[in-house]
C-alpha positions in Angstrom: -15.2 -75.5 93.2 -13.6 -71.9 93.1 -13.5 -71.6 89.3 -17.6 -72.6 89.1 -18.1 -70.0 91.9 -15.8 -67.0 89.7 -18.4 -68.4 86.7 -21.5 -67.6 88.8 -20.6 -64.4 89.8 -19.3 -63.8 86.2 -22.5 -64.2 84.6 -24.5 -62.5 87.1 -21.8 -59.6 86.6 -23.1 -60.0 83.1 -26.6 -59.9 83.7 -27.1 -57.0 85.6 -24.7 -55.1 83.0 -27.4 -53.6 81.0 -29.5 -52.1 84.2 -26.4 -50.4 84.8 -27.2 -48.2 81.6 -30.7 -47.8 83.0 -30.3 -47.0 86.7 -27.6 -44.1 85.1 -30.7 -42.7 83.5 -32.9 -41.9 86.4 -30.6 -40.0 88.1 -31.3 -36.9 85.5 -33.3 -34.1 86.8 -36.7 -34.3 84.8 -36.4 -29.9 84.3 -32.9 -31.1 82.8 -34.7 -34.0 80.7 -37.8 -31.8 79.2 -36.4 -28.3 79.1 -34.8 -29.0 75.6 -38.4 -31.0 74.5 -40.9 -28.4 76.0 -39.5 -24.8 76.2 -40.4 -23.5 73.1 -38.1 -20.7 73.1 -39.3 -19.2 68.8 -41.4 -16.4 69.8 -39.7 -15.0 73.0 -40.8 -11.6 73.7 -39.7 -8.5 76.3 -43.3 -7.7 77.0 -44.7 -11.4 76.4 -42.0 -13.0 79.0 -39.2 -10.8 80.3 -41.2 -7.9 81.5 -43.7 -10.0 83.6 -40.7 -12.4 84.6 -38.7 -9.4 85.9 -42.3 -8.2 87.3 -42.5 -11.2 89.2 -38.6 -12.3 90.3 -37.1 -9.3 90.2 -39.1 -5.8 91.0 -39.7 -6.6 94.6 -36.0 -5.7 95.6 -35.1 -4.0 92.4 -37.0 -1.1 91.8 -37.5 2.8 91.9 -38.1 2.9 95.5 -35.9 -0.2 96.7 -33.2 -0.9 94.6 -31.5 -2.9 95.9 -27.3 -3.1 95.0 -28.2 0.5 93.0 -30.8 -2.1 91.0 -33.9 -1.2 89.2 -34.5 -3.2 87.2 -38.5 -1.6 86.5 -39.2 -1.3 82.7 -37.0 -2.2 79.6 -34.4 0.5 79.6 -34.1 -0.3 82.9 -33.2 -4.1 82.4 -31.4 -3.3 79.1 -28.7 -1.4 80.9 -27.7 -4.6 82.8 -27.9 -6.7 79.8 -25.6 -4.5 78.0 -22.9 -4.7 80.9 -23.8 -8.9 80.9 -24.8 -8.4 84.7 -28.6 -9.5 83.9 -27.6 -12.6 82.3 -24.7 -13.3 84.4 -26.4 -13.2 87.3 -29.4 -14.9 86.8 -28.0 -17.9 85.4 -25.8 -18.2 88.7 -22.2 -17.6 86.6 -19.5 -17.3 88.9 -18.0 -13.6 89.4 -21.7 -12.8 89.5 -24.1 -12.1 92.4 -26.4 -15.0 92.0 -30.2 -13.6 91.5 -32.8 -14.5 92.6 -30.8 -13.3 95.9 -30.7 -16.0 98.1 -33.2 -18.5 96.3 -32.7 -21.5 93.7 -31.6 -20.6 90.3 -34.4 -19.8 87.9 -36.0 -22.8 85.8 -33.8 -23.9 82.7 -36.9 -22.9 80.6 -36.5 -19.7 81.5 -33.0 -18.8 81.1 -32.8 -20.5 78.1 -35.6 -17.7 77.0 -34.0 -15.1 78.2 -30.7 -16.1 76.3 -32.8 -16.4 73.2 -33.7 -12.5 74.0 -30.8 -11.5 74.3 -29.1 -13.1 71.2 -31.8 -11.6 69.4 -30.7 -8.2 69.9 -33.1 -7.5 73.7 -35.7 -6.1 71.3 -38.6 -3.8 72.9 -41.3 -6.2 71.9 
């Protein structure tokens, strides 16, 4: 009677095998999923995405009249001063030695870093 009982559980060991696979696959963050698929990161521009995402994340504490850890980060010489030292990049995506920005909020979309990396490598052009 034990050995038929080690059998049943066997088999259903065997059965639910496969869902294992699957149930892995729904743990993954769907930003994580379609960043690679969606974020066209080609034709990535300072005044087409960097300005107006520095603009939008970044000006409010890092400016001419605020700035915030002796910060401004307002127009492109501005901003390419901290990617030249790696404190722009470093910072934003959340590496560690770096003050993590956006201060106090979540990291910034995957998307989005990955654009500004693609900036970057490109040479930060004044576009």
């Amino acid at each position: 009677m034990a050995h038929f009982e080690v059998h049943k559980i066997l088999n259903k060991l065997l059965l639910l095998f496969p869902f294992l696979f699957l149930i892995n696959c729904t743990f993954r963050n769907d930003e994580e999923i379609f960043a690679e698929e969606i974020c066209n990161v080609e034709e990535v521009s300072f005044s087409g995405f960097v300005k107006p995402l520095v603009q939008s994340r970044c000006e409010s504490c890092h400016n001419a009249s605020l700035s915030s850890g002796n910060v401004n980060l307002q127009g492109y010489d501005n901003v390419k001063v901290y990617v030249e030292n790696n404190r722009f990049l470093g910072s934003v995506r959340h590496d560690p030695g770096f003050t993590p920005m956006p201060f106090g909020q979540s990291r910034l979309p995957n998307c989005d870093i990955l654009k500004i990396e693609k900036w970057i490598n490109d040479g930060f052009p004044d576009n």
